[in-house]
ZAMARGU-4260 file (C-alpha; in steps of 0.2 Angstrom, whole numbers, plus 5000, padded with zeros to 4 digits):
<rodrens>
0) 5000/5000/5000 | 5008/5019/4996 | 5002/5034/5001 | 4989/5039/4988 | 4990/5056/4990
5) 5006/5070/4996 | 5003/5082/5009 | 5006/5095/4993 | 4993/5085/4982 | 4981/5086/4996
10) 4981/5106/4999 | 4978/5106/4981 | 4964/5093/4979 | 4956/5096/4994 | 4953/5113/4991
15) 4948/5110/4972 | 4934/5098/4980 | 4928/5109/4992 | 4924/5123/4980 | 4917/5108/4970
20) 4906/5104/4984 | 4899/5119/4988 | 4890/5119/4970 | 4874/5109/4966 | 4879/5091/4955
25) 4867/5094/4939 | 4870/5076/4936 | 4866/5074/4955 | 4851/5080/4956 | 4844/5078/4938
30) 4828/5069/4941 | 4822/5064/4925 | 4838/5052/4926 | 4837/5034/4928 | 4839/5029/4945
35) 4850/5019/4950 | 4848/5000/4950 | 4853/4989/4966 | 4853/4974/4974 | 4853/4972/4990
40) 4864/4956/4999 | 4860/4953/5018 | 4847/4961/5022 | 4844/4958/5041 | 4847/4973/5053
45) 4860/4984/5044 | 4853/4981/5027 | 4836/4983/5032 | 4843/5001/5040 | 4850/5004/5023
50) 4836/4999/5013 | 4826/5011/5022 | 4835/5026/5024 | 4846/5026/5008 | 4841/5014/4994
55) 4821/5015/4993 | 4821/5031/4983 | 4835/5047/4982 | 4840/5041/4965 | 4840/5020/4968
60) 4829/5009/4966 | 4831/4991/4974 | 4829/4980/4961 | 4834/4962/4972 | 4837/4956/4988
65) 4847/4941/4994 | 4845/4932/5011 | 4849/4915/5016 | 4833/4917/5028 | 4818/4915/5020
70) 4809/4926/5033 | 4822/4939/5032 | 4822/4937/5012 | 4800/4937/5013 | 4802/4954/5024
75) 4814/4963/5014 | 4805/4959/4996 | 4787/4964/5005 | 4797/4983/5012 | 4804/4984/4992
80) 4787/4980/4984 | 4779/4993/4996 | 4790/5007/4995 | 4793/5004/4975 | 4772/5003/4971
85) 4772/4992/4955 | 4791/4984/4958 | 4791/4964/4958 | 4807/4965/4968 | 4816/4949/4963
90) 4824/4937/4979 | 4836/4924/4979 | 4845/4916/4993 | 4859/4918/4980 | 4868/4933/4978
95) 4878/4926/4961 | 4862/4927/4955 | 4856/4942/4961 | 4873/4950/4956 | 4869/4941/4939
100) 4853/4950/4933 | 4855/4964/4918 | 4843/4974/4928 | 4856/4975/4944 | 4868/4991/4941
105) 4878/4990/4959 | 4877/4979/4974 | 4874/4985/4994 | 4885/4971/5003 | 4877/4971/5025
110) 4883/4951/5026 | 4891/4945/5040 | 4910/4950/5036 | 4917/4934/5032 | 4908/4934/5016
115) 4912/4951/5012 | 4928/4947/5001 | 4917/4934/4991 | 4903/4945/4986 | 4917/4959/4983
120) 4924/4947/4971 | 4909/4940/4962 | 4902/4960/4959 | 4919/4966/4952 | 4920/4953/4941
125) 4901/4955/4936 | 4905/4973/4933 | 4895/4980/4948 | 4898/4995/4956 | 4898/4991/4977
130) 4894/4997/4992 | 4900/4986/5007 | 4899/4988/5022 | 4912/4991/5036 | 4924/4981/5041
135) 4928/4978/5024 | 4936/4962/5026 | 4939/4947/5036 | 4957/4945/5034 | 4973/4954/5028
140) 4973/4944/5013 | 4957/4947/5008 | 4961/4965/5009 | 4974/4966/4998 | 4965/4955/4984
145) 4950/4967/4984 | 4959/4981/4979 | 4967/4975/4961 | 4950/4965/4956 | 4939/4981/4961
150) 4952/4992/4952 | 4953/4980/4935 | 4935/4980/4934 | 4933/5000/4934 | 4918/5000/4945
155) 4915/5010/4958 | 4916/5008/4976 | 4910/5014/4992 | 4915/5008/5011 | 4902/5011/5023
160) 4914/5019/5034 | 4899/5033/5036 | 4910/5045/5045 | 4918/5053/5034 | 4903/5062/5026
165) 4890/5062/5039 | 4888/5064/5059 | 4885/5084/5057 | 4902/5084/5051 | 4910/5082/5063
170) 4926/5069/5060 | 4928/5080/5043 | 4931/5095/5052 | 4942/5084/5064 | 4952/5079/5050
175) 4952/5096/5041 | 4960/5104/5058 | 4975/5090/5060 | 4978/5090/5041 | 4983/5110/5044
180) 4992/5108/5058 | 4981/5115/5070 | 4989/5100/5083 | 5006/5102/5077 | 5016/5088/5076
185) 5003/5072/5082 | 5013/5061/5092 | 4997/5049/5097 | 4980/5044/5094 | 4970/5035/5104
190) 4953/5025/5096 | 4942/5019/5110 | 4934/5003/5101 | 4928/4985/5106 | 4938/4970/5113
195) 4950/4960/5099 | 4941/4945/5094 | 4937/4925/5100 | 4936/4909/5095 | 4918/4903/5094
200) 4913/4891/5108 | 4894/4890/5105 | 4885/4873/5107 | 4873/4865/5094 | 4854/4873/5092
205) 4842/4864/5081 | 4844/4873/5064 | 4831/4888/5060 | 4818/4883/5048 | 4818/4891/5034
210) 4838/4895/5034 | 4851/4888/5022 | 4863/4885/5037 | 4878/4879/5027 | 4875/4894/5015
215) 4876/4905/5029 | 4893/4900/5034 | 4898/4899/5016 | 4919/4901/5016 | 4919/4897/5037
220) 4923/4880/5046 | 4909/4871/5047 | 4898/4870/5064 | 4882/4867/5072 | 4868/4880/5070
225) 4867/4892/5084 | 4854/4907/5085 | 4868/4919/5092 | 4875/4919/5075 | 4861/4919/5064
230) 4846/4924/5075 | 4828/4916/5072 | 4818/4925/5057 | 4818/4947/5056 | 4825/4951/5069
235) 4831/4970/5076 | 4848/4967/5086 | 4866/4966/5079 | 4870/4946/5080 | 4885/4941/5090
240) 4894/4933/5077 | 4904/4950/5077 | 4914/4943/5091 | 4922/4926/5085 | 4938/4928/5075
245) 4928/4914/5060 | 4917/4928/5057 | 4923/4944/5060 | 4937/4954/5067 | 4927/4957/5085
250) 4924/4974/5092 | 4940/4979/5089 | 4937/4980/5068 | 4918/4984/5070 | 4918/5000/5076
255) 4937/4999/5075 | 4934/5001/5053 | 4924/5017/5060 | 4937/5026/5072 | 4954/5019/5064
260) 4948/5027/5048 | 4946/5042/5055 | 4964/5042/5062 | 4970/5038/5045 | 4960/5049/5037
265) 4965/5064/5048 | 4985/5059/5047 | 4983/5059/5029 | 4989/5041/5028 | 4972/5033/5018
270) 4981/5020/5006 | 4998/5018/5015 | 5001/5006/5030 | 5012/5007/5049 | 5030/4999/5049
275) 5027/4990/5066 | 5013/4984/5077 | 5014/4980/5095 | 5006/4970/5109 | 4999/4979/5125
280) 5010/4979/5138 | 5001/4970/5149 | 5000/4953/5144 | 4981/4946/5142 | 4977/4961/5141
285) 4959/4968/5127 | 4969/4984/5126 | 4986/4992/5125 | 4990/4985/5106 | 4998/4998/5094
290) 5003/5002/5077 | 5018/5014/5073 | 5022/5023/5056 | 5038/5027/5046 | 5038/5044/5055
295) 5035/5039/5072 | 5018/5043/5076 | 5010/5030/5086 | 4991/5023/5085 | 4986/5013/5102
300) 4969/5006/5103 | 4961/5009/5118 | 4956/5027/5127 | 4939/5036/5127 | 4928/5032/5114
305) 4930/5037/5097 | 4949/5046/5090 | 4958/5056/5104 | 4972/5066/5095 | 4986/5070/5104
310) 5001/5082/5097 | 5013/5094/5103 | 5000/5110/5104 | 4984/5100/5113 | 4972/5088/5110
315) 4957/5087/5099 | 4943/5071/5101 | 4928/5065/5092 | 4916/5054/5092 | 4898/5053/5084
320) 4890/5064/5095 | 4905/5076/5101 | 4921/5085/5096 | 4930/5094/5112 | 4948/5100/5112
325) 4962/5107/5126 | 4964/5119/5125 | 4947/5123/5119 | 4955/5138/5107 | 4959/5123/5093
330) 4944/5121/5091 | 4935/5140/5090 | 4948/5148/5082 | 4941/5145/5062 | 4955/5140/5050
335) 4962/5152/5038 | 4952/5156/5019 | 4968/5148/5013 | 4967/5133/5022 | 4965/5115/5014
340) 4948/5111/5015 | 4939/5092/5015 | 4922/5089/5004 | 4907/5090/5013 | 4894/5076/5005
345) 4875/5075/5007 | 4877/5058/5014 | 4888/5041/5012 | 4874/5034/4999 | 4873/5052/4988
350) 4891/5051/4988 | 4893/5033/4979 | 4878/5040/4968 | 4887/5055/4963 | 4903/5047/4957
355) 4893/5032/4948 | 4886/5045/4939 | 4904/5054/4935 | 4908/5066/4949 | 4918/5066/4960
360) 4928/5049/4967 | 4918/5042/4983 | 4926/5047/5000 | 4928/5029/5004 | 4936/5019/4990
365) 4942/5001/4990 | 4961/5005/4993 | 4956/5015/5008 | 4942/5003/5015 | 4956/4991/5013
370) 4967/4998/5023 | 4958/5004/5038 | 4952/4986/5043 | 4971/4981/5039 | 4974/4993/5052
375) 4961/4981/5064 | 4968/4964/5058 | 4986/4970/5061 | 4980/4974/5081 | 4970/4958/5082
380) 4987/4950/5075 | 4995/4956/5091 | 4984/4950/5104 | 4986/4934/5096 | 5003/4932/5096
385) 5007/4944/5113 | 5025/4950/5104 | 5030/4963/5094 | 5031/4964/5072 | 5035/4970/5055
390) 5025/4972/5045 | 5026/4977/5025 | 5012/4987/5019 | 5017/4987/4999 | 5021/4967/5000
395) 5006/4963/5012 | 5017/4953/5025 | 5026/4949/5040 | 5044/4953/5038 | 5053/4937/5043
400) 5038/4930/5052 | 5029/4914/5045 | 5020/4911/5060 | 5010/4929/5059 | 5010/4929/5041
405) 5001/4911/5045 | 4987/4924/5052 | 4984/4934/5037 | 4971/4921/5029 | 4963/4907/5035
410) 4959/4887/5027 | 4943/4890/5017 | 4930/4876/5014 | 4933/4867/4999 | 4922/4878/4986
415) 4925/4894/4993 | 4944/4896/4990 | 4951/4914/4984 | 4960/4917/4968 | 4979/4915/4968
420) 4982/4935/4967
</rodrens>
C-alpha cells in the first residue's frame, strides 16, 4: 500500500473539492435520470437500516434482495414491493444470481464480514459497482486481493465507513484541523473501540427453519447452528457473530473500521500502512496494542471512545456525538480562507451515487476501505501472538515471520477458496 495522495497534492485537491462541493451536481440532482439499480445482499438489521434510509428512493431503486433466511428474504421483498408501488422485487438466497441480473447496476453488501471478500469478488468481476459495508474484510489477505480486482474492473466503490461524510460533520472537520496543523506535530492517537476478537465456543441449536445454514457460513469452518449467530427470522439486534475471530474481526474491527479510519484519514495516511505493530503491555490484556508509522507517530487502541488526537499543541477528540479540544482555542479559532479544505457530502449513499454518475471519486474507495480494517487485523494479530512485528504494507506481510504471516488468511472450505492473486 503507498500513500495515495502527498501532503502537497492534498492542499491542492482538497481545496479544488471543496469549491466543487459547495456547488449543486446537475448530474446529481437531475431527476428525470434513471435511477440507480441495486441489489441488495444481507438484508437483516444493517441492510434493512440501509434499505430504508438510503436505497428506497433518492436516486435508487432496489431492484433484488438476497438472504439466506427465508423470513428475512420474505420481509425485505414485502418493504421493496411497498416502497417501490408496481416493483416485483426479485429474491434469491443467492447473491451470484442476484449480482447476475442485467437489471442490477451496483450491489449493497450488509453480510456478515466473512463473506464480504466473496461477494466483493463476484460483483467486480460482474462489473458491479459496490457498496460494502464496514469492516471491509475478514482477513489481511482478503484486503489486499480486493483492491486490484475492484480496480481492474473500473467500477466504483463505496466503504460504509459513514463517518467521513456524515455525523454533522464532525470527524471532517476533525480531520480538516489536524491535516493543517492546528495540533502540530501528532505524536498519538487514541481510538476507544471494542475487545480483539474470540474463538467461537457455541453449542449446537436445532437449525432455524427456513435457513440455508451451510450457505450461511459459506467460506467458514463448518459448525452446528446456533441462534447467536444467525438469529431466528427478522430480527432487530446486531448478531453476536461479530465477536468470533471465524466471522469477523470482533469489536475491535467493528467499530474499529469506524474510528481507525478516522485516524487515517486525519493523518493523511488513507492507502499507505504502519512499519510495526505492538502487543499491550500488559499481557492478556483487550487493550494496550499499537501500530507505529515510518515517522514515528503511534496509533494505540484503547482510550475514550472514538479518536483522541494527541500532538505537541493540545488535543482534539471526536466521536459521533461530540468534538472537544484542550485547549478549547483549537477548536473555535476558524482555519484560515487559505486553508486546505475536505468535501462535505450530502450523505455516504449520495456520495457513491454522485461518482457512479461521474463526479467526483467516493470518499471511501476500496484501497482506503482496505486499509483501515488492515489497520484492525494487524492489532487483532498482536493480541494473538502477545510480541512485537514488522510488517510490510506494499508486500502485504510479515517481515521474517511465517507464524504471523500464518494469520493473514485462514483454510477456506473446499468451494470457497480465493483466487491466487
Amino acid at each position: 500500500m503507498t500513500n495515495l495522495l502527498s501532503r502537497r497534492d492534498f492542499h491542492r485537491s482538497a481545496t479544488a473539492a471543496a469549491l466543487a462541493s459547495t456547488l449543486p451536481s446537475i448530474e446529481l440532482f437531475n431527476t428525470q435520470r434513471p435511477p440507480v439499480r441495486v441489489a441488495v445482499i444481507g438484508p437483516g438489521k444493517r441492510g434493512m437500516n440501509l434499505m430504508r434510509g438510503a436505497f428506497l428512493g433518492d436516486g435508487f431503486e432496489v431492484v433484488a434482495v438476497c438472504d439466506v433466511d427465508k423470513s428475512r428474504l420474505d420481509d425485505a421483498k414485502k418493504l421493496a414491493d411497498k416502497r417501490q408501488q408496481g416493483r416485483d422485487c426479485y429474491a434469491t438466497t443467492r447473491h451470484e444470481d442476484a449480482m447476475s441480473r442485467d437489471d442490477v447496476d451496483a450491489v449493497v453488501i450488509a453480510t456478515p464480514d466473512h463473506w464480504h471478500a466473496h461477494q466483493i469478488l463476484d460483483a467486480a468481476k460482474r462489473g458491479k459497482h459496490i457498496y460494502c459495508e464496514k469492516p471491509l474484510t475478514l482477513t489481511l489477505r482478503e484486503a489486499q486481493l480486493v483492491i486490484p480486482a475492484v480496480q481492474k474492473a473500473g467500477v466504483v466503490f463505496q466503504t460504509g465507513s459513514q463517518q467521513r461524510t456524515e455525523f454533522g460533520q464532525r470527524f471532517v472537520r476533525a480531520a480538516e484541523l489536524i491535516r493543517n496543523g492546528r495540533l502540530g506535530e501528532i505524536l498519538t492517537v487514541h481510538v476507544g473501540v471494542g475487545d480483539p476478537p474470540m474463538a467461537c465456543a457455541l453449542g449446537a441449536q436445532d437449525p432455524e427453519p427456513g435457513l440455508d445454514w451451510d450457505r450461511w457460513l459459506g467460506p467458514a469452518p463448518r459448525r452446528a447452528y446456533h441462534s447467536d449467530l444467525s438469529p431466528r427470522g427478522v430480527h432487530t439486534h446486531y448478531p453476536s457473530w461479530r465477536k468470533y475471530w471465524e466471522y469477523a474481526g470482533g469489536g475491535l474491527a467493528d467499530m474499529g473500521a469506524h474510528h481507525f479510519d478516522i485516524a487515517m484519514w486525519a493523518l493523511g495516511r488513507d492507502g499507505s500502512g504502519p512499519v510495526e505493530v505492538h502487543p499491550p503491555h500488559v499481557k492478556g490484556a483487550t487493550t494496550g496494542a499499537s501500530v507505529v508509522f515510518d515517522d514515528g507517530v503511534r496509533v494505540v487502541h484503547g482510550g475514550r471512545s472514538g479518536a483522541t488526537f494527541v500532538g505537541a499543541k493540545g488535543t482534539l477528540a471526536v466521536d459521533r456525538p461530540r468534538i472537544g479540544a484542550e485547549p478549547a482555542k483549537l477548536l473555535e479559532e476558524p482555519l484560515p480562507e487559505d486553508a486546505a479544505r475536505l468535501p462535505r457530502r450530502k450523505s455516504h449513499a449520495q456520495d457513491w451515487l454522485q461518482a457512479i454518475r461521474g463526479g467526483e471519486p467516493t470518499t471511501c474507495p476500496v484501497e482506503v476501505g482496505a486499509g483501515s480494517v488492515a489497520i484492525c487485523h494487524l492489532l487483532n494479530v498482536a493480541y494473538r501472538l502477545g510480541r512485537p512485528l514488522r510488517w510490510d504494507a506494499d508486500a502485504w506481510q510479515f517481515v521474517g515471520d511465517d507464524e504471523a504471516n500464518a494469520l493473514c488468511d485462514y483454510e477456506r472450505r473446499a468451494g470457497y477458496e480465493l483466487p491466487a492473486s
